[in-house]
PDB file of N, CA, C and O in Angstrom, chain B, residues numbered from 101:
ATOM      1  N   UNK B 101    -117.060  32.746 184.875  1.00  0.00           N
ATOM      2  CA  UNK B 101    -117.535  33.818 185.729  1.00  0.00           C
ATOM      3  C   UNK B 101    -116.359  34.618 186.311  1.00  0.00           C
ATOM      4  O   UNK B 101    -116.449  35.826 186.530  1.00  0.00           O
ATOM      5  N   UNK B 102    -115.132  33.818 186.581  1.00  0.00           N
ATOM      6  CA  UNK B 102    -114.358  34.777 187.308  1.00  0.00           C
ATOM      7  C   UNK B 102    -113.515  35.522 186.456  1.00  0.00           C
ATOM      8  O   UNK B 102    -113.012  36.596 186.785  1.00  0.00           O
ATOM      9  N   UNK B 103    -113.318  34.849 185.131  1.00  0.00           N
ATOM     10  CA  UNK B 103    -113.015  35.588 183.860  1.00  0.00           C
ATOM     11  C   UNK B 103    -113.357  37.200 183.474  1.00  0.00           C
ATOM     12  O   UNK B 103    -112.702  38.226 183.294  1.00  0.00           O
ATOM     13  N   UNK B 104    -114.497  36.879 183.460  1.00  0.00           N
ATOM     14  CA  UNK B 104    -115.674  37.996 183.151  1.00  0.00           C
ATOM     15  C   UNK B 104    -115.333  39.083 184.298  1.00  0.00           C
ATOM     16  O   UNK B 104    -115.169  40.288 184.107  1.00  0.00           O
ATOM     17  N   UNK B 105    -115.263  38.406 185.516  1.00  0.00           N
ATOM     18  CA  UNK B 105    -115.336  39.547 186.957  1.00  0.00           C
ATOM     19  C   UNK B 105    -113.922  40.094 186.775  1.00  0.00           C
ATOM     20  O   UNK B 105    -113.915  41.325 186.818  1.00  0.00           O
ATOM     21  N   UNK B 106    -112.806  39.580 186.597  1.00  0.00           N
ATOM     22  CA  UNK B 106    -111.279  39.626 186.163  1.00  0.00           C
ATOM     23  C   UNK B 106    -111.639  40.507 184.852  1.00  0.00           C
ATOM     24  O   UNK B 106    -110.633  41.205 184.723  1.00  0.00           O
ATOM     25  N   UNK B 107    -112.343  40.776 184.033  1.00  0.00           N
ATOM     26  CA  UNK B 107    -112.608  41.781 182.696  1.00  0.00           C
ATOM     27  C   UNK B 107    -112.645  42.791 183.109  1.00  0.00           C
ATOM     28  O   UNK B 107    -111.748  43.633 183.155  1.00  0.00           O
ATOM     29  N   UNK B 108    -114.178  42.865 183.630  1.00  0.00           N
ATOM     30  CA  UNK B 108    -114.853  43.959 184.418  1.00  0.00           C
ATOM     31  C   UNK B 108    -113.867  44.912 185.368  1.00  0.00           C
ATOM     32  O   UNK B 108    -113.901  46.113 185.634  1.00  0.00           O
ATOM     33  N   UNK B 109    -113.137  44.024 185.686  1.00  0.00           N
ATOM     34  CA  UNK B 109    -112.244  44.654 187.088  1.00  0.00           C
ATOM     35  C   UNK B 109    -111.216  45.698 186.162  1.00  0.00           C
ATOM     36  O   UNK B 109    -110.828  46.828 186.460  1.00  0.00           O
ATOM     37  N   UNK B 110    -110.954  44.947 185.031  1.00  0.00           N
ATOM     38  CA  UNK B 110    -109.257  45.419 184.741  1.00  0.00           C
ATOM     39  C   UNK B 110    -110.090  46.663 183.581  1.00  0.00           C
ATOM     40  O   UNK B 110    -109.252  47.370 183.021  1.00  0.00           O
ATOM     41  N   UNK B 111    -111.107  46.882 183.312  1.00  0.00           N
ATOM     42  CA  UNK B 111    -112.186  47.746 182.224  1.00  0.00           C
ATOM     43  C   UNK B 111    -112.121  49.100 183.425  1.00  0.00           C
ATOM     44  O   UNK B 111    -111.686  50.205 183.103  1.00  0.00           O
ATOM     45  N   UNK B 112    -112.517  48.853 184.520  1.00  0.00           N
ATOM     46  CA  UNK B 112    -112.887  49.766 185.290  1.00  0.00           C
ATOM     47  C   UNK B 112    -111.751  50.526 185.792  1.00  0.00           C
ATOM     48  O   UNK B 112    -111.859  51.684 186.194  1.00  0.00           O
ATOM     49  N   UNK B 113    -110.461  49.749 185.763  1.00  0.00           N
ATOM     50  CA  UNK B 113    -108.939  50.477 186.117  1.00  0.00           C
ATOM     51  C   UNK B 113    -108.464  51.553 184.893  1.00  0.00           C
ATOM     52  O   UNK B 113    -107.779  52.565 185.046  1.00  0.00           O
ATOM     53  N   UNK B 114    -109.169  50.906 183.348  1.00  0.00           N
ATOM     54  CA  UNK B 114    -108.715  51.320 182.172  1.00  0.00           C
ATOM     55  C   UNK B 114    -109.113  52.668 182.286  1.00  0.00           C
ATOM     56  O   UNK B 114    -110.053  52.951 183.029  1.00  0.00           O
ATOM     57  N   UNK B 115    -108.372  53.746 181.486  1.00  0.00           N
ATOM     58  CA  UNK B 115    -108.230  55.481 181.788  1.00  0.00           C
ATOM     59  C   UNK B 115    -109.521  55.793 180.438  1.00  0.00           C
ATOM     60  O   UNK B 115    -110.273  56.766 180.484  1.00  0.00           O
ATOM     61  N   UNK B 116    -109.542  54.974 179.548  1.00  0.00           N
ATOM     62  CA  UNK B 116    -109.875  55.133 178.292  1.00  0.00           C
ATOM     63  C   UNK B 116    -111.551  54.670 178.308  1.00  0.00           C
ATOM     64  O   UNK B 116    -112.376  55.096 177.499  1.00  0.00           O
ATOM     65  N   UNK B 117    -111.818  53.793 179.317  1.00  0.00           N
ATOM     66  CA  UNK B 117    -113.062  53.671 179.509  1.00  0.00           C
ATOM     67  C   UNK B 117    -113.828  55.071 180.753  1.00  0.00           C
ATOM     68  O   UNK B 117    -113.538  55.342 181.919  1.00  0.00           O
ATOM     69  N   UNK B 118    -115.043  55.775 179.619  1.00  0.00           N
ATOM     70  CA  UNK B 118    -115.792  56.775 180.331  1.00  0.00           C
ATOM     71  C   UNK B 118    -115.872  56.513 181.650  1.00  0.00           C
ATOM     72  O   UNK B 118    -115.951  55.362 182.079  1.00  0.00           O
ATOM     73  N   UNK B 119    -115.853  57.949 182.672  1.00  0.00           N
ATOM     74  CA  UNK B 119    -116.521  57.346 183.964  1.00  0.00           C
ATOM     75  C   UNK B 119    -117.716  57.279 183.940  1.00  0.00           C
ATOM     76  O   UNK B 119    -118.185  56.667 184.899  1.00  0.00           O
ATOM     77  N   UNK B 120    -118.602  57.758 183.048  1.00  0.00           N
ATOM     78  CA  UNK B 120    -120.099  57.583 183.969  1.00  0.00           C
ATOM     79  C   UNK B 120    -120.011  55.872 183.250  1.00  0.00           C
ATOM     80  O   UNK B 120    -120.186  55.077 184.174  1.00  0.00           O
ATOM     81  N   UNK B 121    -119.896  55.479 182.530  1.00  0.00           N
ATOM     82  CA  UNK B 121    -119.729  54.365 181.992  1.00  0.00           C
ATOM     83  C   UNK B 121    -119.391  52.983 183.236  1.00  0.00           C
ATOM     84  O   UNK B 121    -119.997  51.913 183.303  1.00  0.00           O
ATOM     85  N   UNK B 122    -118.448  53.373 183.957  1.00  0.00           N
ATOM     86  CA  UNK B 122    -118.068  52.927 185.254  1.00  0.00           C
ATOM     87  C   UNK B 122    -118.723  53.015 186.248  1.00  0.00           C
ATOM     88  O   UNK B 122    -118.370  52.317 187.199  1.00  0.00           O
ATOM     89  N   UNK B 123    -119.575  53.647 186.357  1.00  0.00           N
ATOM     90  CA  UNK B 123    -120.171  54.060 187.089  1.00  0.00           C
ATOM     91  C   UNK B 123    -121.723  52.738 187.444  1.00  0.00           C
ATOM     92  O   UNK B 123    -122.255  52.329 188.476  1.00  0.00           O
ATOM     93  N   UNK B 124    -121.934  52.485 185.992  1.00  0.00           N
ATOM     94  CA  UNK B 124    -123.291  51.103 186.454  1.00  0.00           C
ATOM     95  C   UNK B 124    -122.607  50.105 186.563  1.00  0.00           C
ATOM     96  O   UNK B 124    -123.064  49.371 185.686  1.00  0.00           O
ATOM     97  N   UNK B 125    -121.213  49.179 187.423  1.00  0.00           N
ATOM     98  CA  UNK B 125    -121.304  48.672 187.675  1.00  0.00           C
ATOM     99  C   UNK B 125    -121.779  48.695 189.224  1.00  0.00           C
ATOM    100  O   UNK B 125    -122.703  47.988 189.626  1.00  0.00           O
ATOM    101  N   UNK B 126    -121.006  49.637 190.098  1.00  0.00           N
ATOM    102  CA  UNK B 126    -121.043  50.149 191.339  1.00  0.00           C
ATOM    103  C   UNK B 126    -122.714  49.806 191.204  1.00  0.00           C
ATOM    104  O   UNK B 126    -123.141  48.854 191.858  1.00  0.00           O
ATOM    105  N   UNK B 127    -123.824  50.739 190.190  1.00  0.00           N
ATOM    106  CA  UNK B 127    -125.258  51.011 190.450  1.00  0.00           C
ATOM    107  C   UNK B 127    -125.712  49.608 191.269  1.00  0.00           C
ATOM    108  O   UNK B 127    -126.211  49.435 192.381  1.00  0.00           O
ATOM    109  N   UNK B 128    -125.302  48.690 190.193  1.00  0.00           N
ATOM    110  CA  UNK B 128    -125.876  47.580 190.315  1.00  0.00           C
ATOM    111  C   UNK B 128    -125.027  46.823 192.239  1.00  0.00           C
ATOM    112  O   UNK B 128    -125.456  45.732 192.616  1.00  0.00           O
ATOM    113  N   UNK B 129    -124.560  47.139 192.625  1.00  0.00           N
ATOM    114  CA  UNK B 129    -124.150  46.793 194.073  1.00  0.00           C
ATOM    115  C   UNK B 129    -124.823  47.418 195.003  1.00  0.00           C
ATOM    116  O   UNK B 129    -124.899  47.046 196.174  1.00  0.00           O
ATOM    117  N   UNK B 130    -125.367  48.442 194.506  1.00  0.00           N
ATOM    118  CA  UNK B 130    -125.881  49.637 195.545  1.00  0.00           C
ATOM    119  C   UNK B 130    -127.333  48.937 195.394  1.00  0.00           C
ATOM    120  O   UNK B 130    -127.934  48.889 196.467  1.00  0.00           O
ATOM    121  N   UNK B 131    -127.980  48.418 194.356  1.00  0.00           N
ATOM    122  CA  UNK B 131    -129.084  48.149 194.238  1.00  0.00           C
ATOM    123  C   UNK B 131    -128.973  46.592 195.540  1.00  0.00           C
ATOM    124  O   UNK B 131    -130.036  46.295 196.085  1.00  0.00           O
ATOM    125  N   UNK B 132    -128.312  46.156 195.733  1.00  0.00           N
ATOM    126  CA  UNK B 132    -128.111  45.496 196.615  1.00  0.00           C
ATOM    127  C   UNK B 132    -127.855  45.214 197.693  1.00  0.00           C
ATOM    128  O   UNK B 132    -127.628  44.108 198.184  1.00  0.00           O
ATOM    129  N   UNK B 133    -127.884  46.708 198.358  1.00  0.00           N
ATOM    130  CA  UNK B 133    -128.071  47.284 199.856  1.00  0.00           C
ATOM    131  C   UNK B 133    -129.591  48.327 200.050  1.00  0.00           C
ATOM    132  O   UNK B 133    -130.001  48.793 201.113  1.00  0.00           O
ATOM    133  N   UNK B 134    -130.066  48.450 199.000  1.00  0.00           N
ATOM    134  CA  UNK B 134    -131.308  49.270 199.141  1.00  0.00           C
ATOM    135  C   UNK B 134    -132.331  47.702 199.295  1.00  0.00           C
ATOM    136  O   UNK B 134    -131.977  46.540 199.095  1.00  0.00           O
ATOM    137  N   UNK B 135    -133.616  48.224 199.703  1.00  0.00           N
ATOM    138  CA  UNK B 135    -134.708  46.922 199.860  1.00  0.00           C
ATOM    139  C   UNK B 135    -135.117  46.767 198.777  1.00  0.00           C
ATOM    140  O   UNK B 135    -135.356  47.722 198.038  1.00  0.00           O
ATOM    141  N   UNK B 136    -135.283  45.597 198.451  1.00  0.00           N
ATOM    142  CA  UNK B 136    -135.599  45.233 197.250  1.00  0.00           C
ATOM    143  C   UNK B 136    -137.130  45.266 196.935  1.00  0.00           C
ATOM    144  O   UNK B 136    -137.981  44.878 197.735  1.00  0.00           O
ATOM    145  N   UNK B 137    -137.409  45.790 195.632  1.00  0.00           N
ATOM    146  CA  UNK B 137    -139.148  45.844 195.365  1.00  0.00           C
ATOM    147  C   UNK B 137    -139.743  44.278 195.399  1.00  0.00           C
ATOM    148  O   UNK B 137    -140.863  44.011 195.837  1.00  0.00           O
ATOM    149  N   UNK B 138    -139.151  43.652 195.061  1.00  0.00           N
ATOM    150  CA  UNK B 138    -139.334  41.806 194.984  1.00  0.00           C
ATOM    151  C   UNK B 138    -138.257  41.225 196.044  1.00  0.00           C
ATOM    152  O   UNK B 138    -137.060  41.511 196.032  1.00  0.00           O
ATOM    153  N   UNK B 139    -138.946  40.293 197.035  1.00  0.00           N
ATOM    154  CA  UNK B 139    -137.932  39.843 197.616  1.00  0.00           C
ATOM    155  C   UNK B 139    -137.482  38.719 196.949  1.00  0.00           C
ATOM    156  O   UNK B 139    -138.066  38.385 195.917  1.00  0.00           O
ATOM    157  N   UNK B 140    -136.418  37.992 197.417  1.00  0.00           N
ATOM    158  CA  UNK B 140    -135.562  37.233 196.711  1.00  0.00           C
ATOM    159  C   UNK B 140    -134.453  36.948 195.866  1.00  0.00           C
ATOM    160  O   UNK B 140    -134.556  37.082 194.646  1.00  0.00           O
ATOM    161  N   UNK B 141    -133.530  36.614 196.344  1.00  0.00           N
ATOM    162  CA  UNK B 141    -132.342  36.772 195.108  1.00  0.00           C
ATOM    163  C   UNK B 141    -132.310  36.332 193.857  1.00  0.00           C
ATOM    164  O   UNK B 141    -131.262  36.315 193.212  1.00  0.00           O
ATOM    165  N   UNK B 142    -133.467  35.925 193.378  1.00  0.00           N
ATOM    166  CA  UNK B 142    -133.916  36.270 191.424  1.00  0.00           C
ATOM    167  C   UNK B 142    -133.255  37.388 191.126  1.00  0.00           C
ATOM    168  O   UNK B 142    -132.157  37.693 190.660  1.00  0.00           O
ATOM    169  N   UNK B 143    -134.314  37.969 191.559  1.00  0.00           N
ATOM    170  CA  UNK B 143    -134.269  40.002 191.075  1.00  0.00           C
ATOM    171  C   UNK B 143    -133.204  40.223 191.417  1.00  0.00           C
ATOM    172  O   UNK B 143    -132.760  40.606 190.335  1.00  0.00           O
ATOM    173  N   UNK B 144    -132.006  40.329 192.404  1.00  0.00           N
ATOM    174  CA  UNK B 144    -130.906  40.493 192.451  1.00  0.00           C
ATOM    175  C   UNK B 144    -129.752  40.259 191.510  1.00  0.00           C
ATOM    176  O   UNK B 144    -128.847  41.080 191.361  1.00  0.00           O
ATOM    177  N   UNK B 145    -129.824  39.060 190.859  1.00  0.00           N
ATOM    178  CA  UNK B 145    -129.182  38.266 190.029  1.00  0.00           C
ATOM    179  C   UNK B 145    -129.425  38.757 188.456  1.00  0.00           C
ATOM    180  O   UNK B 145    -128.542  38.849 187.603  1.00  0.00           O
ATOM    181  N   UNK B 146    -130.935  39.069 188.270  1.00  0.00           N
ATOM    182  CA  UNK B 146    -131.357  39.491 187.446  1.00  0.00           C
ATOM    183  C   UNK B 146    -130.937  40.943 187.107  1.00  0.00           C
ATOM    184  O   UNK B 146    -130.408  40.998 185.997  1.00  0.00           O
ATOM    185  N   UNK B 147    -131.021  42.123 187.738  1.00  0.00           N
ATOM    186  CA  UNK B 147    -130.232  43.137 187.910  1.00  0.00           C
ATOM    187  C   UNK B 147    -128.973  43.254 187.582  1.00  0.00           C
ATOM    188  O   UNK B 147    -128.620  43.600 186.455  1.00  0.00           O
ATOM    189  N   UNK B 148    -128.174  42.980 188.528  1.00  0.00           N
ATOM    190  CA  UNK B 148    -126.981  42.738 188.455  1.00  0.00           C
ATOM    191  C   UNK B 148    -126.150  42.422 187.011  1.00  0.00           C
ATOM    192  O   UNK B 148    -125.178  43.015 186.541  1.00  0.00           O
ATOM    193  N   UNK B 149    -126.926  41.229 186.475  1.00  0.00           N
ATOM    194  CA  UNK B 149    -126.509  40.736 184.759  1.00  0.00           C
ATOM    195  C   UNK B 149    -126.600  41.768 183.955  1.00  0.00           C
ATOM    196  O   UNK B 149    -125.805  42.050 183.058  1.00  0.00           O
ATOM    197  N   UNK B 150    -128.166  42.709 184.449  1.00  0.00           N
ATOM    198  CA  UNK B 150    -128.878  43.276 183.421  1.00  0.00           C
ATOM    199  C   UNK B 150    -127.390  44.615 182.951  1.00  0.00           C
ATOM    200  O   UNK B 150    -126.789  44.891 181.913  1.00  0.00           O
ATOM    201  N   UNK B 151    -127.336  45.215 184.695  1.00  0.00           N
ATOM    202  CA  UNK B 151    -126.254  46.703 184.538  1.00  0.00           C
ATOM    203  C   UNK B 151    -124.622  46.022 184.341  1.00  0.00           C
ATOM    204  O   UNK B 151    -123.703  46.763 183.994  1.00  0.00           O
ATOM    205  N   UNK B 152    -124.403  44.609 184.593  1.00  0.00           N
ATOM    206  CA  UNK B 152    -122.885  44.662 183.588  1.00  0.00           C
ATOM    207  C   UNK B 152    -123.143  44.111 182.587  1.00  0.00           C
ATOM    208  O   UNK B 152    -122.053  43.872 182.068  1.00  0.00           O
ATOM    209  N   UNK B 153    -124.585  43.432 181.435  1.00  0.00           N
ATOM    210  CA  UNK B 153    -124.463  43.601 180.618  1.00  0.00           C
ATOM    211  C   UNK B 153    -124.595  44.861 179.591  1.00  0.00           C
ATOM    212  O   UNK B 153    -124.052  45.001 178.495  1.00  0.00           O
ATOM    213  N   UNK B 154    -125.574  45.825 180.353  1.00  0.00           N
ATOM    214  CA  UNK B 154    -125.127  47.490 179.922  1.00  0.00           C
ATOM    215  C   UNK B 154    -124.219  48.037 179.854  1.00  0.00           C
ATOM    216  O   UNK B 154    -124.076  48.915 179.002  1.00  0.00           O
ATOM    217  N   UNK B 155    -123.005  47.625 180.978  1.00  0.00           N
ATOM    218  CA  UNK B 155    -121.641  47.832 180.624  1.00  0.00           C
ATOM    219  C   UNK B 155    -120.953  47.621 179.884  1.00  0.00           C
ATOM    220  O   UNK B 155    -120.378  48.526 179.279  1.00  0.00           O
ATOM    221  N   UNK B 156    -120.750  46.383 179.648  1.00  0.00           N
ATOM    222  CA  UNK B 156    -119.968  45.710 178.559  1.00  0.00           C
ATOM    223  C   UNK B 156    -120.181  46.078 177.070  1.00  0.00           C
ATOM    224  O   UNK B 156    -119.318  46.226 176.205  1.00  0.00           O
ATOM    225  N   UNK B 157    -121.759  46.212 176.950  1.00  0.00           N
ATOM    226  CA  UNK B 157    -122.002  46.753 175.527  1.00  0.00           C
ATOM    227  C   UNK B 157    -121.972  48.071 175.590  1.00  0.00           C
ATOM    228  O   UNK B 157    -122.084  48.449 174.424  1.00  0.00           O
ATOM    229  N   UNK B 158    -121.865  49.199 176.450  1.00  0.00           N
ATOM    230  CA  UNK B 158    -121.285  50.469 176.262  1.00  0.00           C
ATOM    231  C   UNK B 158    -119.609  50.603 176.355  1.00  0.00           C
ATOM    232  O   UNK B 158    -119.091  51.684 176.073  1.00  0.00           O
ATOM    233  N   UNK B 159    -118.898  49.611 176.707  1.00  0.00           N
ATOM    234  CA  UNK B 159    -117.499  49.750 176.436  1.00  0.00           C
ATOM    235  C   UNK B 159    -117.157  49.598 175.191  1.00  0.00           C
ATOM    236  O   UNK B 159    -117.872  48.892 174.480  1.00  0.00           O
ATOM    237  N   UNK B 160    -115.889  50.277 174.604  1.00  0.00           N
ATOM    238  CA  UNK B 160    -115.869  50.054 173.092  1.00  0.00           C
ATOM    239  C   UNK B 160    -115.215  48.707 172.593  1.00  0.00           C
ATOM    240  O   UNK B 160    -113.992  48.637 172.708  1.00  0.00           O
ATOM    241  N   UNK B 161    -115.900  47.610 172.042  1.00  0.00           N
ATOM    242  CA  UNK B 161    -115.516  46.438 171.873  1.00  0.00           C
ATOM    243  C   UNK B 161    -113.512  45.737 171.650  1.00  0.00           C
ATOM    244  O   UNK B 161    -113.005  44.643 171.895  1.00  0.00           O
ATOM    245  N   UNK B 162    -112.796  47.387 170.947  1.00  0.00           N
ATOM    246  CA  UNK B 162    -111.338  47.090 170.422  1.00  0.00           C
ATOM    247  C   UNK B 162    -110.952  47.047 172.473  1.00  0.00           C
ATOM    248  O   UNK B 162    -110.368  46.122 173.037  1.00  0.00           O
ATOM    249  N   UNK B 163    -111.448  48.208 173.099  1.00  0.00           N
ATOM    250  CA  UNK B 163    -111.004  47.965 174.335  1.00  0.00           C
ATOM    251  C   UNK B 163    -111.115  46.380 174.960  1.00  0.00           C
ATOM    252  O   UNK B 163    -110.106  45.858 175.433  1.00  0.00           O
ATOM    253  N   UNK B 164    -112.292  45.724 174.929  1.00  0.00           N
ATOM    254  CA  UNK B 164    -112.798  44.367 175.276  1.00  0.00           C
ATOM    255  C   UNK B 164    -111.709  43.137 174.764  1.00  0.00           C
ATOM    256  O   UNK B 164    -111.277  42.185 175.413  1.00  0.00           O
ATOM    257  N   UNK B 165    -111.529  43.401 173.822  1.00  0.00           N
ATOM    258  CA  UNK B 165    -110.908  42.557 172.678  1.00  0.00           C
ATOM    259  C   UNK B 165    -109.040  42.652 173.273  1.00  0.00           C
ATOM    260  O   UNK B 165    -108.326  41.663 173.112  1.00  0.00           O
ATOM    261  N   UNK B 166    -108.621  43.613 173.762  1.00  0.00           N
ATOM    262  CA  UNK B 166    -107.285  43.897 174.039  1.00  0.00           C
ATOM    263  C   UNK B 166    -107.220  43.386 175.827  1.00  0.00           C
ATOM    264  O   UNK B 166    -106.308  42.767 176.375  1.00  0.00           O
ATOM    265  N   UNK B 167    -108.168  43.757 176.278  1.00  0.00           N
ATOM    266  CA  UNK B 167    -108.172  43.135 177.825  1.00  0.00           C
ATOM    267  C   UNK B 167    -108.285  41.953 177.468  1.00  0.00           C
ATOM    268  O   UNK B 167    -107.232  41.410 177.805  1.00  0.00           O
ATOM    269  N   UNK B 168    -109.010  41.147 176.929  1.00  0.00           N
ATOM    270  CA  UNK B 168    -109.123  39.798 176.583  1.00  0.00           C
ATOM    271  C   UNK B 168    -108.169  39.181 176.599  1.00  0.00           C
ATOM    272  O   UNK B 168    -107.841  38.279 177.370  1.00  0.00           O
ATOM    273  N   UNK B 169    -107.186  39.998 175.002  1.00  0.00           N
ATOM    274  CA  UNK B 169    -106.108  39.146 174.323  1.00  0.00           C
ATOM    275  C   UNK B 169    -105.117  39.360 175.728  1.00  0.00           C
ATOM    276  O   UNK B 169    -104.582  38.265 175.901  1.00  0.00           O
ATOM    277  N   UNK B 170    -104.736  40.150 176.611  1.00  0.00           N
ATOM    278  CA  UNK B 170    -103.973  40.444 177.390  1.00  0.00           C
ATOM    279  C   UNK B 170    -104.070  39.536 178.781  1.00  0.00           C
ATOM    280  O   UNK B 170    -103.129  39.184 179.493  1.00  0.00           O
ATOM    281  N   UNK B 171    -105.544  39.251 178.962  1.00  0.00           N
ATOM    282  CA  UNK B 171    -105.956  37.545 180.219  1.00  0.00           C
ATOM    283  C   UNK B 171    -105.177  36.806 179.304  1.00  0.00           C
ATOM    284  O   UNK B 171    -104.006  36.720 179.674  1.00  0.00           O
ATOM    285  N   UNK B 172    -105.339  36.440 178.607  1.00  0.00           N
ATOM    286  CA  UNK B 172    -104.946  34.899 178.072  1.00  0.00           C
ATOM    287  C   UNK B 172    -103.421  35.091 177.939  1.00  0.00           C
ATOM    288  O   UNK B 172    -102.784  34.169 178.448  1.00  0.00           O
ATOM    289  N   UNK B 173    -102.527  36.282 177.252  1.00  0.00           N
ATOM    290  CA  UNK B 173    -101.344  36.081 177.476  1.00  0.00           C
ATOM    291  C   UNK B 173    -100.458  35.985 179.077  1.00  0.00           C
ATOM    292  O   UNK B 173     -99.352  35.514 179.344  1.00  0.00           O
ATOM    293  N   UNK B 174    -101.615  36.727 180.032  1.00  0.00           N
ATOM    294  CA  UNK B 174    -100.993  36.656 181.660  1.00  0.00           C
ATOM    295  C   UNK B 174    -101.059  35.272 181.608  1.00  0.00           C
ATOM    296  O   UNK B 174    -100.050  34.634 181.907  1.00  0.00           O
ATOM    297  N   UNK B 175    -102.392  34.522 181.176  1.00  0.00           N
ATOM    298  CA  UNK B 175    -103.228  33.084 181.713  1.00  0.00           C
ATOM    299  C   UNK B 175    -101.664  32.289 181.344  1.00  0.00           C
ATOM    300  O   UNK B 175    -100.893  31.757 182.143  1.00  0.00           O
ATOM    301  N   UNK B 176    -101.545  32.420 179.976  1.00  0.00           N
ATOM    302  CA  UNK B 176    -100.103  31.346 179.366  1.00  0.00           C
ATOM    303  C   UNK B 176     -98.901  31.637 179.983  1.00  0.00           C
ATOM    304  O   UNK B 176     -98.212  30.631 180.154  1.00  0.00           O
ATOM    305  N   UNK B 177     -98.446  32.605 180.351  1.00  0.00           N
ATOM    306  CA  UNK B 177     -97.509  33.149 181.028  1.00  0.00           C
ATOM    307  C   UNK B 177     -97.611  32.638 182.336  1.00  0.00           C
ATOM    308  O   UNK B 177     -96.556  32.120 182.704  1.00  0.00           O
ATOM    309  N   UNK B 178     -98.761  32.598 183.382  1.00  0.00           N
ATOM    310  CA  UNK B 178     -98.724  32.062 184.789  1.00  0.00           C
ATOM    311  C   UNK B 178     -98.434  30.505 184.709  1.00  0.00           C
ATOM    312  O   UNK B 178     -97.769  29.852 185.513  1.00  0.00           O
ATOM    313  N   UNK B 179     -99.030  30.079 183.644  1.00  0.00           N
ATOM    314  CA  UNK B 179     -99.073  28.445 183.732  1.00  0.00           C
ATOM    315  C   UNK B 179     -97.845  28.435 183.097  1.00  0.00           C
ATOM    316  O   UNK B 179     -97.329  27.554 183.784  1.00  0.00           O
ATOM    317  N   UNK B 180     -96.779  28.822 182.115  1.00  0.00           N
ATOM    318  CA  UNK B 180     -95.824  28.311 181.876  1.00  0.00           C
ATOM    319  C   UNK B 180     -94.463  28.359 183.020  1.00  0.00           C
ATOM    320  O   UNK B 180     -93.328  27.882 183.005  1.00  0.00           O
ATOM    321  N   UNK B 181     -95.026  28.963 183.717  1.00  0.00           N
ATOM    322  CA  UNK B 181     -93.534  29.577 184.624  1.00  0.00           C
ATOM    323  C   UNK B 181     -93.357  27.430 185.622  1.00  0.00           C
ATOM    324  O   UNK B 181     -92.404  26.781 186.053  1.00  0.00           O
ATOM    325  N   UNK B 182     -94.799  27.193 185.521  1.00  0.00           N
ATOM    326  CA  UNK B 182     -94.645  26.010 186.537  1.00  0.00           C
ATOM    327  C   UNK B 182     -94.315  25.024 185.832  1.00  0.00           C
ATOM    328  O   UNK B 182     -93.904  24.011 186.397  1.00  0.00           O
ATOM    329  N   UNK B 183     -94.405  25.075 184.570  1.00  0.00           N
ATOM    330  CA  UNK B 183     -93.831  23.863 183.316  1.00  0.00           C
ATOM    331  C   UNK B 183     -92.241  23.683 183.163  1.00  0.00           C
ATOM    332  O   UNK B 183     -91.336  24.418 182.769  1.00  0.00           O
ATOM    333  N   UNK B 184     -92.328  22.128 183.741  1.00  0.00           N
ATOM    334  CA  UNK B 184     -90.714  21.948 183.163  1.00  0.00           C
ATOM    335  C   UNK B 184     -91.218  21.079 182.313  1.00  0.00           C
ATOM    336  O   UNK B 184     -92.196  20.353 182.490  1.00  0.00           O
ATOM    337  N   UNK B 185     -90.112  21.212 180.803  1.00  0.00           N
ATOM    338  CA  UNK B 185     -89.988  20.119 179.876  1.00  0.00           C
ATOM    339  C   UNK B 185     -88.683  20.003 180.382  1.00  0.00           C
ATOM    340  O   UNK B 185     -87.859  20.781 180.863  1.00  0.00           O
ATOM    341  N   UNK B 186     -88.750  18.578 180.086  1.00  0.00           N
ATOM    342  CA  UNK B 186     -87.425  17.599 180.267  1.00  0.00           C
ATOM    343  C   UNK B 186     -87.142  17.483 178.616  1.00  0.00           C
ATOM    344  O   UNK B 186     -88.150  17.633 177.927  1.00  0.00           O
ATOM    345  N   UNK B 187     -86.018  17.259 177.981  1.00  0.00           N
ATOM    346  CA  UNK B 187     -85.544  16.622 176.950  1.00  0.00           C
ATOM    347  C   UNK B 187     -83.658  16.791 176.784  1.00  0.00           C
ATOM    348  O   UNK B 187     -82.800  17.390 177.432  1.00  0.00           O
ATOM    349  N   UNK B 188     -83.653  16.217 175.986  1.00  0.00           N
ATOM    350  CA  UNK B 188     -82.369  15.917 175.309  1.00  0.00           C
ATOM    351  C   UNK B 188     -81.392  16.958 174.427  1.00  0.00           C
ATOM    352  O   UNK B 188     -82.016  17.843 173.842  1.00  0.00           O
ATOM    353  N   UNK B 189     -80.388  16.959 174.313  1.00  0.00           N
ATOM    354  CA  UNK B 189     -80.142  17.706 172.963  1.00  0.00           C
ATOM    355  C   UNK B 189     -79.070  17.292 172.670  1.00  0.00           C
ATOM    356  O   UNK B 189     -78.206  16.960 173.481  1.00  0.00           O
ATOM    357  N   UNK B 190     -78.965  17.249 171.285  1.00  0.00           N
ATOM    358  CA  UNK B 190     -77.957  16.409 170.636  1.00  0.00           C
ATOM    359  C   UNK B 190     -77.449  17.101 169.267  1.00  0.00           C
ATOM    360  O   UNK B 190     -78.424  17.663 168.769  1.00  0.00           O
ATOM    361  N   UNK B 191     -76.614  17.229 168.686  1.00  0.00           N
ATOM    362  CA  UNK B 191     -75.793  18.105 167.635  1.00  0.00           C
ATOM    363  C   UNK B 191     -75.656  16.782 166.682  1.00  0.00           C
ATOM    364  O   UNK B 191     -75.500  15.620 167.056  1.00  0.00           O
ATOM    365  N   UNK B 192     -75.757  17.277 165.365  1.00  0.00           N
ATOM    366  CA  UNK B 192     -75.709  16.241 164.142  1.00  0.00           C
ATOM    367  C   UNK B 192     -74.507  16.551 163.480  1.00  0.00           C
ATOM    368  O   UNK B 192     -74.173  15.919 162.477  1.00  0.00           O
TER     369      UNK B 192
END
C-alpha cells in the first residue's frame, strides 16, 4: 500500500503525466469531505480504489514501469548504504 501511495505520489510530480489525468486522484479526496450518499466507510474505500484505479490505467504504462524500476533502485540504494560486509582480501 505505501508502495502504490509512493507511485501515485511520484506520477502526479511527473511533467509527462496529463493534468486532467491528475486531477481524479484529488476527485476521489474531495469525495471525502462532501456527505456521503451511503453512510459508512465501505463506499469511501470503494471510491477511492475505484478513481486511482482510473488513474493508473489512464497513465501510460512505459511511465508506470520507469517509476517502478526507479522505487526499487532508491529501495536498494537506501538499504545498501546501512550494509557493512566484513571480509578479507588476499593476493595469489
Amino acid at each position: 500500500m505505501v508502495k502504490q501511495l509512493q507511485l501515485i505520489i511520484r506520477l502526479l510530480r511527473d511533467k509527462r503525466v496529463h493534468p486532467l489525468i491528475k486531477v481524479l486522484p484529488f476527485l476521489s479526496l474531495i469525495y471525502l469531505i462532501y456527505p456521503d450518499f451511503v453512510p459508512g466507510p465501505f463506499d469511501d474505500a470503494v471510491v477511492i480504489g475505484l478513481f486511482i484505479q482510473f488513474f493508473m490505467s489512464l497513465v501510460p504504462d512505459e511511465l508506470i514501469e520507469e517509476h517502478r524500476h526507479e522505487q526499487e533502485i532508491e529501495d536498494l540504494n537506501s538499504n545498501g548504504e546501512d550494509t557493512i560486509i566484513e571480509g578479507e582480501f588476499w593476493e595469489e
